[in-house]
Short mmCIF file of the C-alpha atoms (twelve columns), coordinates in Angstrom:
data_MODEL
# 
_entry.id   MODEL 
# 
loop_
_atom_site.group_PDB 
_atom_site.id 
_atom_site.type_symbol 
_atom_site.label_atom_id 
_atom_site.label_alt_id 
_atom_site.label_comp_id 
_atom_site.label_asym_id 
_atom_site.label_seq_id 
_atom_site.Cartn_x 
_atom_site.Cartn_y 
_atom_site.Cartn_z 
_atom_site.pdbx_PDB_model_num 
ATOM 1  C CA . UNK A 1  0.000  0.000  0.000   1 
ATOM 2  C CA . UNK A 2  0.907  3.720  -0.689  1 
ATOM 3  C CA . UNK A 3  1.056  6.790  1.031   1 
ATOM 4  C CA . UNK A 4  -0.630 10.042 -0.409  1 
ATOM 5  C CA . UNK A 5  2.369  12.936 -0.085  1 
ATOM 6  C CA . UNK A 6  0.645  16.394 0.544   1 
ATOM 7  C CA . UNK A 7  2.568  19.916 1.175   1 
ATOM 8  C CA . UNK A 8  2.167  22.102 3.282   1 
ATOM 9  C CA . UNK A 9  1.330  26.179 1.854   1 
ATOM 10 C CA . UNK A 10 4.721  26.396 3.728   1 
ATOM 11 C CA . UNK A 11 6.789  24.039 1.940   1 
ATOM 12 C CA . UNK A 12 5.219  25.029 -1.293  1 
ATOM 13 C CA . UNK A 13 6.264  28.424 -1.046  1 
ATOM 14 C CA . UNK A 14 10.127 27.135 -0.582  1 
ATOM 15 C CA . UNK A 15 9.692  24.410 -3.572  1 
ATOM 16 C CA . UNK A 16 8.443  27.294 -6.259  1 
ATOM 17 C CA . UNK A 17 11.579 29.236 -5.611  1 
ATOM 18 C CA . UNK A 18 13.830 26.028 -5.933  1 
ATOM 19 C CA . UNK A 19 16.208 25.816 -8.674  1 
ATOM 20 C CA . UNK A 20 15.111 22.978 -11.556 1 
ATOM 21 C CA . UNK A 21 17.860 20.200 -10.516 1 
ATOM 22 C CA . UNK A 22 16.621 20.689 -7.172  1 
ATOM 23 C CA . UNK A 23 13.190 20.291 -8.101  1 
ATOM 24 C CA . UNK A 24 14.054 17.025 -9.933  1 
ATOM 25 C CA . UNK A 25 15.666 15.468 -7.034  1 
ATOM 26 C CA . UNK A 26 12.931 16.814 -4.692  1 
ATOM 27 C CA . UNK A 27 10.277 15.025 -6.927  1 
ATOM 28 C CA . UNK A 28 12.578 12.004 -6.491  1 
ATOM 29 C CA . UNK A 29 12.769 11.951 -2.540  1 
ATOM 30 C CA . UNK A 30 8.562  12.461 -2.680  1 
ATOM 31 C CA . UNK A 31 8.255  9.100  -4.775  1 
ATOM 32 C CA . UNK A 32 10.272 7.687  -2.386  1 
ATOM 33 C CA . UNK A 33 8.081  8.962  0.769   1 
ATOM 34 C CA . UNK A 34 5.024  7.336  -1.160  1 
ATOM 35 C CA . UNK A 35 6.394  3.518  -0.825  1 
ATOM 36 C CA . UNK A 36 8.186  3.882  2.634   1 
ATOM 37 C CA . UNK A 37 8.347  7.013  4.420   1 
ATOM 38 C CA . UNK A 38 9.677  5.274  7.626   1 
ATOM 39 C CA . UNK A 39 13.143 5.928  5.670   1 
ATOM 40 C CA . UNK A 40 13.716 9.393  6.582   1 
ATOM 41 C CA . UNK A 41 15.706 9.751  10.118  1 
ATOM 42 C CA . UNK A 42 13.444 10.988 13.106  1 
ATOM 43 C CA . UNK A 43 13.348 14.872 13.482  1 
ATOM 44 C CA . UNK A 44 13.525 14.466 17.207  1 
ATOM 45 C CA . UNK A 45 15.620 11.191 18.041  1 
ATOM 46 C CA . UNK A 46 15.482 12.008 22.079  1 
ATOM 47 C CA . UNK A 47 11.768 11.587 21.429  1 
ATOM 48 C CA . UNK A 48 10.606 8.596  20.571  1 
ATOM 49 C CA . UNK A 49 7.269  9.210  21.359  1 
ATOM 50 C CA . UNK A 50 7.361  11.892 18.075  1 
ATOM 51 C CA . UNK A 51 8.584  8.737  15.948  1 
ATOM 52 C CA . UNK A 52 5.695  9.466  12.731  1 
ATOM 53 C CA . UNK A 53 7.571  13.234 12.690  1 
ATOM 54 C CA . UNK A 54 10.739 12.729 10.183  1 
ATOM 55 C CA . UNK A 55 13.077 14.429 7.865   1 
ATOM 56 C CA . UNK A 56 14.700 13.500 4.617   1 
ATOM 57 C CA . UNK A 57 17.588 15.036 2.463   1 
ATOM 58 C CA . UNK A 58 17.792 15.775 -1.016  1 
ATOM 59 C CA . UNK A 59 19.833 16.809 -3.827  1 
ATOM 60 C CA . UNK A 60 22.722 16.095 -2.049  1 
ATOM 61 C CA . UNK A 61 21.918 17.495 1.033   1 
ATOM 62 C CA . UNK A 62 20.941 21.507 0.168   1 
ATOM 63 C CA . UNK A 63 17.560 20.708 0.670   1 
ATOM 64 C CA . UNK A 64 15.590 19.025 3.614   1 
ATOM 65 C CA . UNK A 65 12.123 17.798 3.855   1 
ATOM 66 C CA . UNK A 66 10.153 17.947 7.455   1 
ATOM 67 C CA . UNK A 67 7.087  15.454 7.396   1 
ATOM 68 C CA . UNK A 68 4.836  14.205 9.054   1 
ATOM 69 C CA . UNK A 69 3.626  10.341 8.755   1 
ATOM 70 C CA . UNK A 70 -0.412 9.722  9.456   1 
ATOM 71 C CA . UNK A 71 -1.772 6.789  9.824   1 
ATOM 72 C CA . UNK A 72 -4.914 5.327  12.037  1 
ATOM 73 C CA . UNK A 73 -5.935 2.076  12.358  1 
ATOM 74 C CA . UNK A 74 -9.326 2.182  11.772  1 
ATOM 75 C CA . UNK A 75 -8.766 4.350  8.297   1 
ATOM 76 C CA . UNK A 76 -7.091 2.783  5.194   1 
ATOM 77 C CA . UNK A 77 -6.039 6.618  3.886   1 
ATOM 78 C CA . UNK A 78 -2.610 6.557  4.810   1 
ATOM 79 C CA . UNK A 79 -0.565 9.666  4.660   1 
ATOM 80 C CA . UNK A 80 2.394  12.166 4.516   1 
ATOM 81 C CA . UNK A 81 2.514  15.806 5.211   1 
ATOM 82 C CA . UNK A 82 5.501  17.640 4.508   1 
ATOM 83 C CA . UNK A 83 5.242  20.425 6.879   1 
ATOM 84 C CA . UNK A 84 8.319  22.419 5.929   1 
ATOM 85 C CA . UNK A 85 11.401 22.504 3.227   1 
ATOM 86 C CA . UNK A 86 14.775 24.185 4.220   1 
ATOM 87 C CA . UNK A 87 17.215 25.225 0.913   1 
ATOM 88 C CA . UNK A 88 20.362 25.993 1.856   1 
ATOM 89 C CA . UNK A 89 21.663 25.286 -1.984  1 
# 
């Protein structure tokens, strides 16, 4: 099963600006948060009680990714939010 992969107004105001090769590679890291976001390291490792909030690099590290993995037991619709995207390319 897949995960739906939604941004945030916040992220999406960081990807617009992004250059194209970063774009690519940031379309490439989403496909990969559809078929197992559990990848990404934890964005809070002394809190493992936060475990479904992660982060993920791209294109080569300039960029990062802050999401946020949803799932409920009683609801097939399982998803990902990126909350936030940091540049730094």
């Amino acid at each position: 099963m897949t995960y739906r992969v939604e941004e945030t107004d916040d992220a999406l105001g960081v990807l617009i600006a992004l250059p194209s090769d970063a774009v690519i590679s940031y379309l490439e890291m989403r496909a990969a948060l559809e078929l197992d976001p559990w990848t990404g390291d934890p964005y809070r490792p002394d809190n493992p009680k936060a475990d479904n909030s992660r982060v993920m690099a791209f294109a080569s590290g300039c960029g990062m990714a802050h999401y946020v993995i949803i799932e409920h037991l009683q609801d097939p619709d399982r998803r990902v939010v990126i909350a936030s995207v940091l540049w730094a390319g």
